[in-house]
TORKOL-4160 file (C-alpha; in steps of 0.2 Angstrom, whole numbers, padded with zeros to 4 digits, m for minus):
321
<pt num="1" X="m0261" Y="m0221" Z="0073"/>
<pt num="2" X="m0246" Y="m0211" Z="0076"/>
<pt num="3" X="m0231" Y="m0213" Z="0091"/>
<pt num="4" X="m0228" Y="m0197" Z="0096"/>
<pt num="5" X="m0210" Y="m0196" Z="0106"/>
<pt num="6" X="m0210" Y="m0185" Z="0122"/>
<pt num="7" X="m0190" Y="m0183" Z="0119"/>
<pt num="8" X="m0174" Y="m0184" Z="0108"/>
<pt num="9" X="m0164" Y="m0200" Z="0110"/>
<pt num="10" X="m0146" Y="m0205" Z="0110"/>
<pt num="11" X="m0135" Y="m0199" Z="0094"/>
<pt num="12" X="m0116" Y="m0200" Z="0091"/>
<pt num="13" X="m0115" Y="m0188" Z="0102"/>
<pt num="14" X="m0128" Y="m0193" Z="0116"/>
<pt num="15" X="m0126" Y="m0212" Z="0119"/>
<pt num="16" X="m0139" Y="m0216" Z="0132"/>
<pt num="17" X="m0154" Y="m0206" Z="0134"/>
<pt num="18" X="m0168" Y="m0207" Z="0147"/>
<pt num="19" X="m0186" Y="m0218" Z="0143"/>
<pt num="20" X="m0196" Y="m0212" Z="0131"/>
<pt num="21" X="m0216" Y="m0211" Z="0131"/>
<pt num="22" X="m0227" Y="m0215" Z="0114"/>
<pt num="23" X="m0244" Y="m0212" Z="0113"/>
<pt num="24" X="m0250" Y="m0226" Z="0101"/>
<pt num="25" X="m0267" Y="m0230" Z="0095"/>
<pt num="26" X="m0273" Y="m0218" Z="0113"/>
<pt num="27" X="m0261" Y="m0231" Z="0124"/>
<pt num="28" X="m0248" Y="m0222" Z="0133"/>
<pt num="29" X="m0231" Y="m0235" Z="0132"/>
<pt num="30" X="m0215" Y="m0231" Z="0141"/>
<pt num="31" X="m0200" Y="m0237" Z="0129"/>
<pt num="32" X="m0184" Y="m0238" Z="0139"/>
<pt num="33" X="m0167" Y="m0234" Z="0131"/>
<pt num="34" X="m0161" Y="m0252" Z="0124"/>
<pt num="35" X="m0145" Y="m0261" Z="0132"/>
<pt num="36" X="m0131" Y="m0259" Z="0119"/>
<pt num="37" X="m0130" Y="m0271" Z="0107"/>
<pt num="38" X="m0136" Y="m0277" Z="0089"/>
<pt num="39" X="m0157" Y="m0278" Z="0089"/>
<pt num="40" X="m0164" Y="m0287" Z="0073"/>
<pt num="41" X="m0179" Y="m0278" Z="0070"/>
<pt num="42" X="m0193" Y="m0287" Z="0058"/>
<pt num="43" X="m0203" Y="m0275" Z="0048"/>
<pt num="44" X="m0218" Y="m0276" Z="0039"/>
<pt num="45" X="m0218" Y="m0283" Z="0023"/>
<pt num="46" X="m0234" Y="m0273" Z="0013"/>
<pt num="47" X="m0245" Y="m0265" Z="0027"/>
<pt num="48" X="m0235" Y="m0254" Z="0038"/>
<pt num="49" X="m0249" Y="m0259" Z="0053"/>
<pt num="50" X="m0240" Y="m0273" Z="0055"/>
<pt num="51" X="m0226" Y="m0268" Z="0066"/>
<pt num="52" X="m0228" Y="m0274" Z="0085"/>
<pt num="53" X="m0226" Y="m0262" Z="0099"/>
<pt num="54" X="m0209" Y="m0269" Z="0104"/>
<pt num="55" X="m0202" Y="m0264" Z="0087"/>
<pt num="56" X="m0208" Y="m0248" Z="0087"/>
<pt num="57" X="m0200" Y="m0244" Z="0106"/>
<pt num="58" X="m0183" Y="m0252" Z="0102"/>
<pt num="59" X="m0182" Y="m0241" Z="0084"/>
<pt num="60" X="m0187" Y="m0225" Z="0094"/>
<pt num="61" X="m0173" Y="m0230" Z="0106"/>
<pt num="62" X="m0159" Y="m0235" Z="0098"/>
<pt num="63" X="m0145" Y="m0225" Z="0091"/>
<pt num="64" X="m0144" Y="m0230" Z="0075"/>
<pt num="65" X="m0155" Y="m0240" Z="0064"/>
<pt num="66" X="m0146" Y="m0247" Z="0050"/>
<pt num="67" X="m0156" Y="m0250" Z="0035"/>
<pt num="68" X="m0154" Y="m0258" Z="0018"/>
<pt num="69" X="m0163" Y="m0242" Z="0010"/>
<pt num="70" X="m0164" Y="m0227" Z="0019"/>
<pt num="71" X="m0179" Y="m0221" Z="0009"/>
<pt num="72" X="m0190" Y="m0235" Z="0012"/>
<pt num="73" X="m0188" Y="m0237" Z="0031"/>
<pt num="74" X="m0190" Y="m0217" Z="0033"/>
<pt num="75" X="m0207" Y="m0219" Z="0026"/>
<pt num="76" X="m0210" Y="m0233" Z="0041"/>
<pt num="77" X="m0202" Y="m0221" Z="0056"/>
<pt num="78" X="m0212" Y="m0205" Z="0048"/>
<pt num="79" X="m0229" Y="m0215" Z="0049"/>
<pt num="80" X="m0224" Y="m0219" Z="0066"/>
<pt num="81" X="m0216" Y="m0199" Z="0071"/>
<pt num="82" X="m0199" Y="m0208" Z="0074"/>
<pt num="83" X="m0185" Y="m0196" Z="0071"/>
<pt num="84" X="m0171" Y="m0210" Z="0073"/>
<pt num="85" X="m0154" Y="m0208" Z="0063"/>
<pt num="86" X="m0154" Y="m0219" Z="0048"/>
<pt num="87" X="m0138" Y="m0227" Z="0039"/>
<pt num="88" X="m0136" Y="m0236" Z="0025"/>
<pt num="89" X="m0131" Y="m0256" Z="0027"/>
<pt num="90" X="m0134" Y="m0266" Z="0011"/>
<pt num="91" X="m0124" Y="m0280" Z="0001"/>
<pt num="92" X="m0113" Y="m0267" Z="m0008"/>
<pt num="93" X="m0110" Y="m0256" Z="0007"/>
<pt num="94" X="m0106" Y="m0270" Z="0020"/>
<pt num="95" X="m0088" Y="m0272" Z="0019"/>
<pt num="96" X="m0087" Y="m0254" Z="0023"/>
<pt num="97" X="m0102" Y="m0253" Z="0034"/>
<pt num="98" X="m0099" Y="m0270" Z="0048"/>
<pt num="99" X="m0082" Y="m0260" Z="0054"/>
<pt num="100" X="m0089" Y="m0244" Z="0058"/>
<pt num="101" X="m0104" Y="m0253" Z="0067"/>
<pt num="102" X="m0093" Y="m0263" Z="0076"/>
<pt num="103" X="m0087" Y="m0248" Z="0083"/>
<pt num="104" X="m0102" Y="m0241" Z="0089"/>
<pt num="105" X="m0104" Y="m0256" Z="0098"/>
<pt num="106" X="m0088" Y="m0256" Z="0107"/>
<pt num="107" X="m0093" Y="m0238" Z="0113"/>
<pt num="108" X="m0110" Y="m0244" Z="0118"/>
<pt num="109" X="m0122" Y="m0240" Z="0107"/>
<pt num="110" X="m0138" Y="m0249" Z="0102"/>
<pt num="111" X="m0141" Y="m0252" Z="0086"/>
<pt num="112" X="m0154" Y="m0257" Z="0075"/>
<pt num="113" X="m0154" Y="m0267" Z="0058"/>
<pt num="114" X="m0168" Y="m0267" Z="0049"/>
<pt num="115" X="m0172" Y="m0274" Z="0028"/>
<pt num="116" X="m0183" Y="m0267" Z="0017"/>
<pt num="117" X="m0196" Y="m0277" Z="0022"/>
<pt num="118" X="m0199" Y="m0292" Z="0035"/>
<pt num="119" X="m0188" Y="m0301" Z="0045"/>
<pt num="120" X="m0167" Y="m0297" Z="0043"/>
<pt num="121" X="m0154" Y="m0309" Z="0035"/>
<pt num="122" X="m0170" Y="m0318" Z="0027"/>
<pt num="123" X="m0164" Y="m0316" Z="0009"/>
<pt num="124" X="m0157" Y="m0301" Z="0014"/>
<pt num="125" X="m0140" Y="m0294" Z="0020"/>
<pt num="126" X="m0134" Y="m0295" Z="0039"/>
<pt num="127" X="m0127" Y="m0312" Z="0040"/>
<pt num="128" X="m0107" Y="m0309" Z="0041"/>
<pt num="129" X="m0114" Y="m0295" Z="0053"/>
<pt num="130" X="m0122" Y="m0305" Z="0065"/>
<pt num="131" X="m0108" Y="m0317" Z="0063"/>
<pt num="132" X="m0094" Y="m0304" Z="0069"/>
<pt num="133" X="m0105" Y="m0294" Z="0081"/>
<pt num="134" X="m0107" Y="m0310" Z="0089"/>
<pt num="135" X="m0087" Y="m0316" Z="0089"/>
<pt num="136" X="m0085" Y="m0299" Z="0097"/>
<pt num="137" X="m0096" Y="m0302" Z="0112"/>
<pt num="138" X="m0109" Y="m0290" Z="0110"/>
<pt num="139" X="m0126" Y="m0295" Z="0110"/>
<pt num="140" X="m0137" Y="m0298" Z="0098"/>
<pt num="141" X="m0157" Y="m0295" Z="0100"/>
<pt num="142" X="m0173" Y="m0303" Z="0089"/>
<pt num="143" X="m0188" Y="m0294" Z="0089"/>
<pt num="144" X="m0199" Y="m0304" Z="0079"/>
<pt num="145" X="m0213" Y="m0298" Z="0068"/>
<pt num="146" X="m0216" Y="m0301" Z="0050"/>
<pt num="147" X="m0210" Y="m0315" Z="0036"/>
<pt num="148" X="m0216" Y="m0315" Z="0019"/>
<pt num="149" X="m0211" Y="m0333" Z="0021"/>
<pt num="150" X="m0221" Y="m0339" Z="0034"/>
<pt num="151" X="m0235" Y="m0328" Z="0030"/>
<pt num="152" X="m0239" Y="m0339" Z="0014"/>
<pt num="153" X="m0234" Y="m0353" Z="0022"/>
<pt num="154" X="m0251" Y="m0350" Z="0035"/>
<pt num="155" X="m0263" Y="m0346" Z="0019"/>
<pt num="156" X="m0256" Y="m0359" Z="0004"/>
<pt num="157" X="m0267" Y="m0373" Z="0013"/>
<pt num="158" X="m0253" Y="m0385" Z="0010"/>
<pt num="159" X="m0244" Y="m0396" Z="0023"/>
<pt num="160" X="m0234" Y="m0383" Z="0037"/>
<pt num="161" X="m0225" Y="m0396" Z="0049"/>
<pt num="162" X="m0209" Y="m0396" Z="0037"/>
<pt num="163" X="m0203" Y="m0384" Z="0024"/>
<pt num="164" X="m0191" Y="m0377" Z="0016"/>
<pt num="165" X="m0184" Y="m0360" Z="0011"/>
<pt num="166" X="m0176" Y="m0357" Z="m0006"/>
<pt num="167" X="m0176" Y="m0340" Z="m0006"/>
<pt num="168" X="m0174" Y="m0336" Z="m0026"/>
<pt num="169" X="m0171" Y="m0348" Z="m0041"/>
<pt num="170" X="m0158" Y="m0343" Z="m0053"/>
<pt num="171" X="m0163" Y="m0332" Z="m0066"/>
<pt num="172" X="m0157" Y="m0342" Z="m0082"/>
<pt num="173" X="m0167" Y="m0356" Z="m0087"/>
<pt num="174" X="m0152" Y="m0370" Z="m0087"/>
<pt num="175" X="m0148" Y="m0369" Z="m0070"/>
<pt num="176" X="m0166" Y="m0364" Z="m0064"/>
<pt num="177" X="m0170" Y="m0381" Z="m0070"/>
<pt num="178" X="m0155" Y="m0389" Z="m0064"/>
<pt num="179" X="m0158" Y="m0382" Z="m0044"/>
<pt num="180" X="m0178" Y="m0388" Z="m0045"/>
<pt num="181" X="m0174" Y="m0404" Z="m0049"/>
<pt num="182" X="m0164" Y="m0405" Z="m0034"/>
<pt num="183" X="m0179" Y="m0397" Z="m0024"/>
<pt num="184" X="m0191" Y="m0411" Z="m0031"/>
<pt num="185" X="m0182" Y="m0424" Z="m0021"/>
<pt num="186" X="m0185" Y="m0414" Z="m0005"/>
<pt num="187" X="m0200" Y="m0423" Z="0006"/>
<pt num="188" X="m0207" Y="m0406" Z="0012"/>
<pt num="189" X="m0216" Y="m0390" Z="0008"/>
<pt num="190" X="m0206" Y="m0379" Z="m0004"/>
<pt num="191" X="m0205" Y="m0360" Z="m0003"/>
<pt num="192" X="m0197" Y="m0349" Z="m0016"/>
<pt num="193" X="m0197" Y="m0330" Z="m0019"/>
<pt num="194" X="m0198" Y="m0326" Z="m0038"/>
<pt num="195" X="m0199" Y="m0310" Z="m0046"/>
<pt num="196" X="m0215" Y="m0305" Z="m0058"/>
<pt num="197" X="m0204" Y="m0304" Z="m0074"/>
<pt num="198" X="m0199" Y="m0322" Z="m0072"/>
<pt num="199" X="m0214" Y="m0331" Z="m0061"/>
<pt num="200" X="m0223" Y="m0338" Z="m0079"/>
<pt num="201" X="m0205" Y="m0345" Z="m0084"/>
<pt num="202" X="m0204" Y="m0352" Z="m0067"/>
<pt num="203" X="m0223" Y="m0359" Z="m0065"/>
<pt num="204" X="m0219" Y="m0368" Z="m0082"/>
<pt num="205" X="m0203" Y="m0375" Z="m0077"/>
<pt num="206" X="m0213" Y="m0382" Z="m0060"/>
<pt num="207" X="m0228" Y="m0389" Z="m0068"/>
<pt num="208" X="m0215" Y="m0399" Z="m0079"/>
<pt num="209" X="m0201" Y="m0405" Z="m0066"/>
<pt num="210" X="m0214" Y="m0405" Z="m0048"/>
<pt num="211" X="m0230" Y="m0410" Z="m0060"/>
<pt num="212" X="m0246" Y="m0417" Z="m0049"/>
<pt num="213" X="m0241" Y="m0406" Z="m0035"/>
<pt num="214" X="m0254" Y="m0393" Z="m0026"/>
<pt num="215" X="m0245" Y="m0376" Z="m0025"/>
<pt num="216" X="m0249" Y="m0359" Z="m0021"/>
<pt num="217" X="m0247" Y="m0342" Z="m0030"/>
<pt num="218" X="m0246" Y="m0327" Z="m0018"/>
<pt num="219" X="m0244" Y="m0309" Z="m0023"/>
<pt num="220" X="m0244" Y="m0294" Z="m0014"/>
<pt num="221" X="m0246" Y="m0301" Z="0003"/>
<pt num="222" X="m0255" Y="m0288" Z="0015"/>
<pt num="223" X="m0253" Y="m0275" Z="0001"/>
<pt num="224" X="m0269" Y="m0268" Z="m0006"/>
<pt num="225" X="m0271" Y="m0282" Z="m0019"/>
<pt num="226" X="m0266" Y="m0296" Z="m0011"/>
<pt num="227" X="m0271" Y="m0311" Z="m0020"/>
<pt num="228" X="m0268" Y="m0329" Z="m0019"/>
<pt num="229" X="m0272" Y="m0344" Z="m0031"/>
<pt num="230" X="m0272" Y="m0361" Z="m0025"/>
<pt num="231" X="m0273" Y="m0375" Z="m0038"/>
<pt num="232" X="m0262" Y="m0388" Z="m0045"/>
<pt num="233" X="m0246" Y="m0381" Z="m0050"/>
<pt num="234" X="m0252" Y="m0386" Z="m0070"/>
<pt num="235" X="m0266" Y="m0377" Z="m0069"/>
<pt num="236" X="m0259" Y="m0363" Z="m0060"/>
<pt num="237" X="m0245" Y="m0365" Z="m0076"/>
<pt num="238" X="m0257" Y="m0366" Z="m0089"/>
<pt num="239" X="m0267" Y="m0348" Z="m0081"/>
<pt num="240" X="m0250" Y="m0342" Z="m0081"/>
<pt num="241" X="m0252" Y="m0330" Z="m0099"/>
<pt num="242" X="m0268" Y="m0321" Z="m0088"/>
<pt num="243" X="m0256" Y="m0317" Z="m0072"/>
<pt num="244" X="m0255" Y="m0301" Z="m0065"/>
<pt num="245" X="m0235" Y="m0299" Z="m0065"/>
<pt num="246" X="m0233" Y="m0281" Z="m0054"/>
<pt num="247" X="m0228" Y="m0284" Z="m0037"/>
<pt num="248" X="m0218" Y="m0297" Z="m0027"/>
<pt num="249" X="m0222" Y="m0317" Z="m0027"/>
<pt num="250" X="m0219" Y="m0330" Z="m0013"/>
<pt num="251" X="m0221" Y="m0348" Z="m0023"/>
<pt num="252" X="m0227" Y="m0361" Z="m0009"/>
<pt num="253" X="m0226" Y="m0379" Z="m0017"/>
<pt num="254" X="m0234" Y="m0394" Z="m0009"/>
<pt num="255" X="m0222" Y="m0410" Z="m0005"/>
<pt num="256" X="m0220" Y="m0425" Z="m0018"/>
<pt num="257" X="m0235" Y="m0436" Z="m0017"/>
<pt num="258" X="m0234" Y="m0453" Z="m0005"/>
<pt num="259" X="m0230" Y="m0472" Z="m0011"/>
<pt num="260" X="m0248" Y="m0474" Z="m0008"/>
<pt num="261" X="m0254" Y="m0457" Z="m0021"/>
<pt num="262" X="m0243" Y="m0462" Z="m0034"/>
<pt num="263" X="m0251" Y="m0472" Z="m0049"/>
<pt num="264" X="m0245" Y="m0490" Z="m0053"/>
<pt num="265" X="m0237" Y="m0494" Z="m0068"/>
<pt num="266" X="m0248" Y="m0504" Z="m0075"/>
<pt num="267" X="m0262" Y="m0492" Z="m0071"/>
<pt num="268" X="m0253" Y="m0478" Z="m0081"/>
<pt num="269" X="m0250" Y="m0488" Z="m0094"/>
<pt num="270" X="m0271" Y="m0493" Z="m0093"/>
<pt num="271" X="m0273" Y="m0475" Z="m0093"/>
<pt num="272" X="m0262" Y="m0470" Z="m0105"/>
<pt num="273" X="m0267" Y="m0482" Z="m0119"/>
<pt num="274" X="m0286" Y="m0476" Z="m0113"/>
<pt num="275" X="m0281" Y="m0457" Z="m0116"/>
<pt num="276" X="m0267" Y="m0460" Z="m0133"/>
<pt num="277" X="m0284" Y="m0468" Z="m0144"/>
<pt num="278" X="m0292" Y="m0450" Z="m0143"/>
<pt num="279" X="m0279" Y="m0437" Z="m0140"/>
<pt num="280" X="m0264" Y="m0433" Z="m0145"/>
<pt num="281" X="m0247" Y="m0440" Z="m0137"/>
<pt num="282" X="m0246" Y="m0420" Z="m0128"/>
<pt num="283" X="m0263" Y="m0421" Z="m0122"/>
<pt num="284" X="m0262" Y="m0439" Z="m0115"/>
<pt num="285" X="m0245" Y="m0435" Z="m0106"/>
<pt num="286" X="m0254" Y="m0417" Z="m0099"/>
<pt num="287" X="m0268" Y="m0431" Z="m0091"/>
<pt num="288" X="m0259" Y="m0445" Z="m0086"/>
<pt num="289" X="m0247" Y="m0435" Z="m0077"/>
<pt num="290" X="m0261" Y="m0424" Z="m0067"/>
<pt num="291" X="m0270" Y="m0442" Z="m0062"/>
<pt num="292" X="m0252" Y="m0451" Z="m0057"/>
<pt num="293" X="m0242" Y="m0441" Z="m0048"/>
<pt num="294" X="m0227" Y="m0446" Z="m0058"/>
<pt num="295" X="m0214" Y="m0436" Z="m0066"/>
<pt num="296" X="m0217" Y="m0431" Z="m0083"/>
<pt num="297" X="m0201" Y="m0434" Z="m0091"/>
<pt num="298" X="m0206" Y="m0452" Z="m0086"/>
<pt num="299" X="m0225" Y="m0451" Z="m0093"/>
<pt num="300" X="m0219" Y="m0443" Z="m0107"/>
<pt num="301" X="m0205" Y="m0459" Z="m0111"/>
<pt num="302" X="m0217" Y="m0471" Z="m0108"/>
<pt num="303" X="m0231" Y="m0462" Z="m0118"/>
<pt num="304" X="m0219" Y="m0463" Z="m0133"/>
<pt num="305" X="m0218" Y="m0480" Z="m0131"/>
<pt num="306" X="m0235" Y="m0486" Z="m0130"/>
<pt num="307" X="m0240" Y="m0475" Z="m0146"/>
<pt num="308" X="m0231" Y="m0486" Z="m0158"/>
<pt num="309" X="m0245" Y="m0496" Z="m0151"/>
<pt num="310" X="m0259" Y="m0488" Z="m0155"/>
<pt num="311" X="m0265" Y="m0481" Z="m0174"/>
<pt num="312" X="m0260" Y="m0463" Z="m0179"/>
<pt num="313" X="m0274" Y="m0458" Z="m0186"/>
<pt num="314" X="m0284" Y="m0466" Z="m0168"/>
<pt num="315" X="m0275" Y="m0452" Z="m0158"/>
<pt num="316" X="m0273" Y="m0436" Z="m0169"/>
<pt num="317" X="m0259" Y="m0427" Z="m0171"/>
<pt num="318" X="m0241" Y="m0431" Z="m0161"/>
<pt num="319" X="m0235" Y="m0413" Z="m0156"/>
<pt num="320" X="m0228" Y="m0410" Z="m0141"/>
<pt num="321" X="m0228" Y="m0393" Z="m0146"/>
């Protein structure tokens, strides 16, 4: 499927060209010239079919499409035979960039600004863009399309009426652990981006600090090898060391469990003596905290307390490992 233009558009030197024709997928579309002003243009985030028809009019019409890499989005307007003047905008460039744009506008261009992949300013650059193109009365335009984020939010089979975007965890342990301890006292879906040299660091981190929560694991989404785990968030910890890290992940966490899921402490205590006379104080801590839905750290405290209770030699070895 290939859009086929009948004519050139406008350029820095030829603002405002006539309509355009495209023939896509045998359907003849007429794409007028777009109305000056900023058009924030979603892209798609694996499989480059997923770009609407509107998108692909307003990027054949516009005078400029600004991109955060050039030599990604060129592979998007060759698929689609769109010959449309790319420039660079990204976070090292911007400073630079959001003046020259600005004047553009003031002439009356229309301009597109495109990321890498899905919807722009999520996670990516384009914020302070929107910002001052907006104080400077020029219009800004959505054209929706794809989101990584509410793509995984659809397929994680976890709760969708509130959530909330993270975007990505600090790389560094310390502070990792610091920021999801302060996402474990949110009341809603969590969804993070992680990268696939830190997503086993950060699955282990989870199952300790957001233990007895459902989650899911998506990588690649509409790439070629897509694939989804649903489970747990420990199990999906403990599978971790068989991962497949190549490629982008989108983590979607489920909410903290109700009053009502949570265990009793005197039926966690029940449990735990149960558990502490055949295993060891890891394993028993490991079970109780899957049945509970109770922090770990809080398991784990009261598990060391009930152990003094119980013979060593009843339970095995001690390690937590």
């Amino acid at each position: 499927m290939r859009a086929k233009p009948s004519s050139s558009y406008g350029s820095d030197t030829e603002p405002g060209s006539a309509n355009r024709t495209f023939l896509i997928g045998g359907h003849t579309l007429n794409a007028p010239k777009p109305v000056p002003g900023l058009y924030l243009v979603a892209t798609p985030i694996g499989n480059l079919g997923d770009i609407t028809l509107r998108a692909l009019e307003t990027l054949a019409g516009v005078d400029i499409i600004a991109c955060e890499d050039t030599r990604i989005t060129r592979r998007l307007v060759e698929r689609y035979a769109i010959s449309a003047e790319l420039k660079p905008y990204h976070e090292h460039n911007a400073a630079m960039a959001r003046p020259k744009i600005l004047e553009r506008l003031a002439q009356g261009a229309s301009i597109a600004l495109v990321s890498d992949a899905g919807t722009p300013l999520i996670s990516d650059p384009g914020f302070k863009l929107v910002r001052e193109v907006s104080a400077a009365g020029h219009a800004v335009i959505a054209v929706p399309g794809a989101s990584s984020v509410l793509t995984a939010l659809s397929v994680a089979a976890l709760p969708t009426d509130r959530f909330y975007f993270e975007g990505f965890l600090p790389a560094k342990q310390v502070s990792r652990r610091s920021r999801l301890a302060e996402l474990s006292r949110i009341d809603a879906t969590l969804v993070m981006f992680e990268s696939g040299n830190r997503v086993q660091e950060t699955l282990a981190d989870l199952a300790e600090i957001m233990a007895g929560r459902d989650a899911a694991i998506c990588r690649e989404l509409t790439k070629l090898h897509e694939d989804i785990k649903r489970a747990p968030i420990s199990e999906l910890a403990k599978a971790a060391g068989t991962l497949e890290t190549r490629g982008e992940f989108v983590l979607v966490i489920g909410p903290p469990r109700k009053d009502a899921d949570i265990m009793t402490q005197h039926d966690l205590d029940d449990l735990l003596r149960s558990s502490l006379a055949r295993e060891s104080v890891k394993d028993s801590v490991a079970h109780a905290v899957e049945l509970s839905g109770r922090p770990r750290r809080e398991v784990y405290a009261r598990a060391l307390e009930l152990a003094k209770e119980t013979p060593r030699r009843a339970r095995g070895g001690d390690g937590e490992g």
